[in-house]
C-alpha positions as CSV (number, residue, x, y, z in Angstrom):
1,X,25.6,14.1,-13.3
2,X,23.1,12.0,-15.1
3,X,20.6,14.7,-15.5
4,X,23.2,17.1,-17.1
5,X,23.5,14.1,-19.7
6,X,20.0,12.9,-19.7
7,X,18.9,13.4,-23.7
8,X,22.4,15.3,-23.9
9,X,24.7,12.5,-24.2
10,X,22.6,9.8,-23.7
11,X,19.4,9.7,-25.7
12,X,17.6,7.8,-23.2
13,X,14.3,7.4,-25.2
14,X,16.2,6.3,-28.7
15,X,18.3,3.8,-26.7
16,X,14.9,2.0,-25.1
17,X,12.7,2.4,-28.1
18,X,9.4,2.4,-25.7
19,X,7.1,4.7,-23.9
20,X,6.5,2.1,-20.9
21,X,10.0,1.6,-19.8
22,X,10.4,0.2,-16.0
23,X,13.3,2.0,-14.5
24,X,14.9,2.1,-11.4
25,X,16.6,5.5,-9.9
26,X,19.3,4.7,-7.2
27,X,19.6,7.9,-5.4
28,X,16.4,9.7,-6.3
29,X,18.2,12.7,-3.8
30,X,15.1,15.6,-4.5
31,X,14.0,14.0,-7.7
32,X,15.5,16.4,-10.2
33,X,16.3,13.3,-12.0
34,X,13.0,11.6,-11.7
35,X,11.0,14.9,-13.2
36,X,13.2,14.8,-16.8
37,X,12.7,10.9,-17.3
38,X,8.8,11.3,-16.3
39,X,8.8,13.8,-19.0
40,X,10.5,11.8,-21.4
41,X,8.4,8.7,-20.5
42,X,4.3,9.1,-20.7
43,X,3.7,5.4,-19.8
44,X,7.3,4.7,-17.6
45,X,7.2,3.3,-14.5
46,X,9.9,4.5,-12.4
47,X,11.0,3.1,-9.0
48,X,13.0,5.6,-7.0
49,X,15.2,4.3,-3.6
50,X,16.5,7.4,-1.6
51,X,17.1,7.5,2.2
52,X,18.2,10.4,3.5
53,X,15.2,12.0,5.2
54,X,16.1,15.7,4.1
55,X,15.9,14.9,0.3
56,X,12.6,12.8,0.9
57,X,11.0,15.5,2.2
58,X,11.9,17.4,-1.0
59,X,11.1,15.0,-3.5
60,X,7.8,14.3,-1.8
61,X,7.5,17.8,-2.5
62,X,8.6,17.8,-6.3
63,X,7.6,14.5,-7.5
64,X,3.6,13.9,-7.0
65,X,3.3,11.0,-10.0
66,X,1.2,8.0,-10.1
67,X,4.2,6.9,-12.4
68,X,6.9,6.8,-10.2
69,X,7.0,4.9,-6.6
70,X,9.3,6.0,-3.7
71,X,11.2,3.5,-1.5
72,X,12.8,5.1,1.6
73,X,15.4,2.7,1.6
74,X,19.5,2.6,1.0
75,X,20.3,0.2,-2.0
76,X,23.3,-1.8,-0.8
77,X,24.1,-5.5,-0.6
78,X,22.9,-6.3,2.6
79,X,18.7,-6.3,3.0
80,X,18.9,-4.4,7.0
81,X,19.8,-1.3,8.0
82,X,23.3,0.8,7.9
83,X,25.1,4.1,9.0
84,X,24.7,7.3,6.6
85,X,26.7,9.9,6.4
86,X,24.9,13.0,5.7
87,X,26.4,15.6,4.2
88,X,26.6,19.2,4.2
89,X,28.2,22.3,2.5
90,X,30.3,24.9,5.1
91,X,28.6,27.7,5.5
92,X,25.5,26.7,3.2
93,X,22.2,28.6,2.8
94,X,19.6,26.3,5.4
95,X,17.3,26.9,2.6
96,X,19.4,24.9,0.0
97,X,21.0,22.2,1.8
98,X,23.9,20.1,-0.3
99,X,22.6,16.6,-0.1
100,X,24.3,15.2,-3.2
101,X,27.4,13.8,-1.6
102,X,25.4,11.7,1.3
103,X,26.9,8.0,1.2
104,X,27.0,4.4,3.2
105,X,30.4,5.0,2.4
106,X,33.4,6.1,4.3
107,X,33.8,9.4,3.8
108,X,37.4,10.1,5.0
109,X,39.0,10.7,0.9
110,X,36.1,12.2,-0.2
111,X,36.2,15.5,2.6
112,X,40.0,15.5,1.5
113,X,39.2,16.0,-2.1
114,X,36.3,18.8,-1.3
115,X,37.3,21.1,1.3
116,X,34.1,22.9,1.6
117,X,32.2,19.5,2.5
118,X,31.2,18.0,5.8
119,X,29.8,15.2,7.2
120,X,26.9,14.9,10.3
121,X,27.3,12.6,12.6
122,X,26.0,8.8,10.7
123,X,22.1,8.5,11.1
124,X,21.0,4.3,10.5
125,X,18.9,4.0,7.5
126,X,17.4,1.2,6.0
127,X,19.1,-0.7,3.5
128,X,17.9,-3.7,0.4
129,X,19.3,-5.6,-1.9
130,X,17.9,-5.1,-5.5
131,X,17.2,-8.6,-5.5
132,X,15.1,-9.3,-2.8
133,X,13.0,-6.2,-3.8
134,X,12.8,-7.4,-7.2
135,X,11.2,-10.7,-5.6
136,X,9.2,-8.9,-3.3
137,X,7.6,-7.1,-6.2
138,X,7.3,-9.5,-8.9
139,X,9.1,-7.4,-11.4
140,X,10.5,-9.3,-14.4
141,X,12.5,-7.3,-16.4
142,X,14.1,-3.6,-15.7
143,X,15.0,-1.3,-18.9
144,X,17.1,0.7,-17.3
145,X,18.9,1.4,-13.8
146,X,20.5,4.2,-12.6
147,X,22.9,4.5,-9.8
148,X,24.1,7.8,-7.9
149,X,25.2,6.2,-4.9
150,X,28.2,8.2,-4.5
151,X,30.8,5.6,-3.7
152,X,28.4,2.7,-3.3
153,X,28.4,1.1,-6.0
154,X,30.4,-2.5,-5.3
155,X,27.7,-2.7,-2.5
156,X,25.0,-2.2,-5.3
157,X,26.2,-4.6,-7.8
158,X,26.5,-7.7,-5.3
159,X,23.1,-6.8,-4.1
160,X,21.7,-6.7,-7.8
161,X,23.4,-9.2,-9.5
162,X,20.1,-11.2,-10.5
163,X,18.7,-7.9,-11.2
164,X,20.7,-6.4,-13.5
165,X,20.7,-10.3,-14.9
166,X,17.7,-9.0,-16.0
167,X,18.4,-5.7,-16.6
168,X,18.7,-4.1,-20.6
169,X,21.0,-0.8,-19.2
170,X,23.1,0.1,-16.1
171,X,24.4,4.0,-15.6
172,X,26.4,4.6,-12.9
173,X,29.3,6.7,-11.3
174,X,33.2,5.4,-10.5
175,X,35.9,6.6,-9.4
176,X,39.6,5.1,-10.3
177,X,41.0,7.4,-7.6
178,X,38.8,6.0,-4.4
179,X,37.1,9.4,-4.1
180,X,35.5,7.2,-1.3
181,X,37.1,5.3,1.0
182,X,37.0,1.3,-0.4
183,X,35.3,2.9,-3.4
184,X,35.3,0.8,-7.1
185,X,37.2,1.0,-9.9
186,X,35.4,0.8,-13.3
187,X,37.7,-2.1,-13.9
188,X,36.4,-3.2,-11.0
189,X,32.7,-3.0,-12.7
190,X,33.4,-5.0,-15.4
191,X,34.8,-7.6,-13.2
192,X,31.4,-8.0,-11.5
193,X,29.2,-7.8,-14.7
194,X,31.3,-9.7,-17.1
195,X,28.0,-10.1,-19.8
196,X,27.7,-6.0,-19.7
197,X,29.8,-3.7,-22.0
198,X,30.7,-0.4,-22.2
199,X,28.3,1.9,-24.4
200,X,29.9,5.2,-23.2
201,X,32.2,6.7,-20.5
202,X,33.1,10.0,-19.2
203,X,35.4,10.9,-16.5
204,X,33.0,9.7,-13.6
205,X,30.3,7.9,-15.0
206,X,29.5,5.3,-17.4
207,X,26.6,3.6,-19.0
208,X,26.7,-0.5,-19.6
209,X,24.1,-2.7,-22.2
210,X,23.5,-6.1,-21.1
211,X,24.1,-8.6,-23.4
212,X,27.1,-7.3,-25.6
């Protein structure tokens, strides 16, 4: 969804006011994403965390940047490893696999809501918390975060909460109907980062300024 708004609804490069912005993409999926912010940003750093292996292989393929850094990895709130669910379209094309809806989540009220979607059986992926990878890399201060983690984002937050301490915006996706099982409100957001507030919302996503 974010790339639909990137510059659309949310001028990204007005709201930072730099050309060297450190961002972090949760859900880098094929990197669709990544290529519009590298082409908003000349000097950005961009850290990506995606880890289903199907959409690695593709953004390996579309993103070849000395700007942007892949991490294989899950973002959740435990630093380990977890179950994926992988998903699927029915009767896709093999040659344009639907990897969008893949998810550490349970995925029981999300097939109920898409009847044309199905689930592999779980693969274990790694897994981090934002802040021990923030340690581990001796990053200070993030511009910008954001989160496609379909479903995942409670498990994001607690692992991040340091991080996006230090962190000027947060855009993620919700769901007031648990599209996924255990899935967060956006009340439920707010909760958890009581010093963000809302800059804008849509139906399904919503972008947060630290700070007030």
């Amino acid at each position: 969804m974010f790339t639909k708004r990137l510059n659309k609804d949310i001028k990204i490069k007005e709201i930072l006011g730099k050309d060297d912005p450190v961002i972090l993409e949760c859900g880098a999926n094929r990197g669709r994403t990544t290529k519009n912010i590298l082409e908003c940003f000349s000097q950005a750093r961009i850290f990506c965390f995606e880890p289903d292996p199907r959409s690695v292989l593709e953004f390996k393929k579309n993103i070849q940047d000395d700007r942007c850094k892949l991490v294989e990895a899950a973002v959740s709130h435990i630093d380990g490893t977890v179950l994926f669910n992988q998903s699927y379209r029915v009767g896709e094309n093999p040659n344009h696999v639907h990897t969008d809806s893949s998810t550490i989540k349970e995925t029981t009220n999300h097939k109920k809501l898409y009847n044309w979607l199905r689930y592999k059986k779980p693969i274990r992926v790694q897994t981090l918390r934002l802040d021990t990878w923030r340690k581990e890399n001796s990053i200070e201060n993030i511009d910008f975060i954001w989160a496609d983690v379909e479903g995942a984002e409670e498990e994001l937050i607690k692992g991040a909460l340091e991080t996006l301490a230090h962190t000027r915006y947060f855009y993620t996706e919700f769901s007031n109907t648990e599209a996924h099982t255990g899935e967060i409100t956006l009340d439920g957001i707010k909760e958890l980062l009581p010093d963000f507030t809302v800059v804008e919302c849509w139906e399904y996503d919503v972008l947060l300024r630290n700070g007030g």
